[in-house]
TORNU-461756 format. One record per residue (C-alpha): residue in three letters; x, y, z. Coordinates in steps of 0.1 Angstrom, whole numbers, plus 5000, padded with zeros to 4 digits. Example, Ala and Ser with C-alpha at 12.3 -4.5 7.8 and 13.67 -1.06 7.14 Angstrom:
BEGIN
ala512349555078 ser513749895071 
//
This chain:
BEGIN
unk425236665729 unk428536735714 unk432036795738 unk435536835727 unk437736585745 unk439136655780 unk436736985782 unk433836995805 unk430036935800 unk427236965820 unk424036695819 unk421136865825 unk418736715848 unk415536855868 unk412836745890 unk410936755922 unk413136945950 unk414636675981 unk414436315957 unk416736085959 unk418336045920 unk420535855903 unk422735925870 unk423435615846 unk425335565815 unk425335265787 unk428535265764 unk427535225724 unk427134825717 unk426934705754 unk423634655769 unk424434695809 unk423635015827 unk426635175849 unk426235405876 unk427135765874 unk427035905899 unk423935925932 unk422336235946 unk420736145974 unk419136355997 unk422436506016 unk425036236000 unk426536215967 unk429135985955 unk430335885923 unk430635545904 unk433535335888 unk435435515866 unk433835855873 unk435335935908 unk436836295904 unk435336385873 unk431736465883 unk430036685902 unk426336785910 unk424237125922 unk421336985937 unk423137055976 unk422837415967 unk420137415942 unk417037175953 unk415837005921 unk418737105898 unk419836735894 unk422736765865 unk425736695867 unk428736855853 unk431736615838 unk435236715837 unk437636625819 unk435936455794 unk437536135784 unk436235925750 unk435235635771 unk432635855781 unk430935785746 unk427635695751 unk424135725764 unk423335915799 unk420235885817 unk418536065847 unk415835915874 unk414435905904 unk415535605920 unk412735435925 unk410535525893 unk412635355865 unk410035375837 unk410435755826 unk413635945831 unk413636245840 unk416836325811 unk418636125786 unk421436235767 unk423336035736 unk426836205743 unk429036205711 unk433036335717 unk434736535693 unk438836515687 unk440636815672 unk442536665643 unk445336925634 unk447836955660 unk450937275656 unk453937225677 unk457137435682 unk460837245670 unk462137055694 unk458537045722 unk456836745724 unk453936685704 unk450536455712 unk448636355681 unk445336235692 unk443435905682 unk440335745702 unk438335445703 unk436335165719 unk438934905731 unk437534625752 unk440134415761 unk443234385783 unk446934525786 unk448034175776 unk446134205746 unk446534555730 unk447134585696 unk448034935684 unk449535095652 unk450735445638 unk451235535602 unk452535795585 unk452635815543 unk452235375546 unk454935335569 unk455035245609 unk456035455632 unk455135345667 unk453634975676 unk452434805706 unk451334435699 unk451034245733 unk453634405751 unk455534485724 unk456734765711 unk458534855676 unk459635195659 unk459635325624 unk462835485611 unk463935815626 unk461335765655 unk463335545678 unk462635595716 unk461035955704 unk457535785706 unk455435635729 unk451535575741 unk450135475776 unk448735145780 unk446635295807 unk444835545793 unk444435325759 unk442635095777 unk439935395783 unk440235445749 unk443235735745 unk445735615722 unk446735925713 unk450935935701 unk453436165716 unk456536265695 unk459536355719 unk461836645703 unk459936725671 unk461636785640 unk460936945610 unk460936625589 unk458136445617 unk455336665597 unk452736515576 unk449136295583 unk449336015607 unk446835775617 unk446235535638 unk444435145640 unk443834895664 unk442134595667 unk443034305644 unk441734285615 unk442734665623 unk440534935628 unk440435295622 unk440935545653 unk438935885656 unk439936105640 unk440835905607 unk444136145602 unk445936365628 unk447736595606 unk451236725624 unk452237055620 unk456037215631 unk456837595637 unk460137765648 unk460537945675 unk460038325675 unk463038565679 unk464338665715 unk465838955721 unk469138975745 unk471539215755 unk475239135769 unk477539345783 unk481139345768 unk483139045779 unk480138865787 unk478638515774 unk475838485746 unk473738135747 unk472238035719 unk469237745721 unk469637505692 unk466637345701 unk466637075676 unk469036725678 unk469336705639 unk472436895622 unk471437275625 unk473437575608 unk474037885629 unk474738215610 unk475438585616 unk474438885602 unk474839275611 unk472839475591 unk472139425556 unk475339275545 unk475338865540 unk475138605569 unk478638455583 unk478438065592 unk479138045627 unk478737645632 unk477337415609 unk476037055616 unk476437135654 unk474736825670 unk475736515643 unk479436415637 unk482236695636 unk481337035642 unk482537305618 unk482937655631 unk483338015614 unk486038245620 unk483938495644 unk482938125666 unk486437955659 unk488238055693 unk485138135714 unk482537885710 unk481437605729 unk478737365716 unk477037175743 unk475736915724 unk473236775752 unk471337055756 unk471737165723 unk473037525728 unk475737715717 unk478137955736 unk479738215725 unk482438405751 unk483938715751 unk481338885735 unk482339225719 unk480439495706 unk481339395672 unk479239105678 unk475839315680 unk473239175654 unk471138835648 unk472238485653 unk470138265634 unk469837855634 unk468137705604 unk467937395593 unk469937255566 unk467737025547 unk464437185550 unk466237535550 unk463537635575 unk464537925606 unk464537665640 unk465037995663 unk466738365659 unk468738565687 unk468338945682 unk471839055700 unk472739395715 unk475939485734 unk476739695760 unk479739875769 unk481639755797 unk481339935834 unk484340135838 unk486640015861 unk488140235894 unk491540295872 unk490140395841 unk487340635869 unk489940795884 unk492240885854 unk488941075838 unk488341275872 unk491741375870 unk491441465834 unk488641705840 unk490241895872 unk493241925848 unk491142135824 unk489142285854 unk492242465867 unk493342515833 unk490442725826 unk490542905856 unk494042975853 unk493643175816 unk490743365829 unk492243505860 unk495643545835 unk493143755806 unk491343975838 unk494944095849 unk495744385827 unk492144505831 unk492344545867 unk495944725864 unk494344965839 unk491245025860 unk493345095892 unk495745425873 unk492045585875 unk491245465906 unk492945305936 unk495645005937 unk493944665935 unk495244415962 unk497344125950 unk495243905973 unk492043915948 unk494343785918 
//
């Protein structure tokens, strides 16, 4: 049977309703038989290394003796066998268990990435020896406690001793940059050996574009995302892009004429503020980066007009009653001579209904 690491898979095992069974497992190369997990009649427990990560139907399904395993680590490489406990000649199931490891891994700018790599280590914590490569250079080494980076990966890297000694080496990249893509692989062992897959290949993306809107007066934040120099630019419609900042999070910032006044950088959380927004300021901010030239993130800005204050409320209320009477006042003046005509053929009109 084949399984994806840390996915599930179920065993399959069946027999005779109300036996007692036990599940055992032999790693590849060793010759000892360890215990899975026992079902016997109304108890189950599981063995070393297993506890948590297995569990069985035959409470609620006599005779259905499998067992389900979840997550699936890659120590769990191997051979599994099923039997009644005491008739060890025939199982009743065996299984040669083979784990599979997704080799291309796609992470956003500035997220962490893991990049997996697997094998059988049998030794201690003292004793690991662990290297990553990428393009024939180090990148990240643990050698008996000891721990070294390649260039541009300094304290951005780092494996658990813990789970390697299961057999998870697998690499996390803190803050991923553009220029951390490419095929890395891993060894251990000395002489060294190769780790499964052969080549984790690393892939970066940008971020997609968000969409704000800020009312006049208000503040615009900008994610930066990335710690390397980063460009910012704006652009209103079709006309060409106006450099906000450029090389924002390394060495002395350098800001446009629409940021000069307004911006603050805040260069630990690698985000850019921009006050007093004004409806002039309506269009996209972009953040690219300068050497590969690739988009890092986008900010898709509309403005609002400001909420009118009580002053301004007022002065318009007035304005309108103005024209009300206004108005009112040249109709009753135009109805006037009508009225004065209409009364020579009739009766006087009273001054009261003018």
């Amino acid at each position: 049977m084949f399984v994806s690491f840390g996915n599930s898979l179920t065993l399959p095992c069946h027999g005779a309703p109300s036996r007692d069974v036990v599940w055992l497992f032999q790693q590849d190369e060793l010759p000892d038989w360890l215990l899975v997990a026992k079902l016997y009649t109304g108890f189950f427990s599981s063995g070393n290394g297993f506890q948590g990560r297995v569990e069985s139907f035959y409470l609620t399904e006599p005779g259905n003796y499998s067992l389900t395993l979840s997550p699936v680590v890659y120590s769990d490489l191997g051979i599994y066998k099923c039997q009644y406990k005491d008739e060890t000649e025939i199982p009743l199931s065996d299984v040669k268990l083979e784990i599979r490891v997704p080799s291309n891994v796609s992470i956003a700018i500035g997220m962490s990435a893991s990049l997996p790599c697997f094998g059988k280590i049998n030794t201690r914590a003292d004793d690991l020896d662990i290297l990553w490569m990428r393009g024939g250079e180090n990148v990240y080494q643990l050698h008996k406690n000891t721990i070294t980076y390649g260039p541009r990966f300094e304290n951005r890297t780092s494996l658990s001793p813990e789970q390697a000694l299961c057999g998870n080496m697998s690499l996390t990249i803190r803050q991923a940059q553009f220029s951390d893509e490419g095929d890395y692989q891993c060894f251990y062992r000395s002489p060294k050996e190769s780790g499964n897959p052969d080549y984790a290949s690393l892939f970066v993306t940008g971020h997609p574009t968000q969409n704000f809107t800020v009312k006049a007066g208000g503040l615009l934040s900008i994610l930066l995302y990335a710690a390397d120099p980063v460009r910012v630019t704006f652009s209103a419609g079709l006309g060409s892009d106006e450099v906000l900042i450029f090389n924002a999070n390394k060495g002395p910032a350098r800001y446009g004429e629409r940021c000069a006044q307004r911006c603050v950088l805040l260069a630990q959380n690698y985000t850019l503020l921009l006050r007093s927004v004004t409806l002039e300021d309506a269009g996209v901010y972009k953040v690219t980066d300068p050497e590969t030239k690739k988009t890092i993130g986008s900010v898709s800005l509309h403005v609002s007009a400001p909420p009118l204050s009580a002053g301004a409320l007022a002065g318009i209320v007035l304005g309108v009653l103005v024209v009300v009477l206004l108005v009112l006042g040249a109709l009753c003046f135009l109805e006037v001579p009508q009225r004065t005509k209409a009364s020579r053929a009739c009766s006087p009109l009273p001054s009261s209904q003018c």
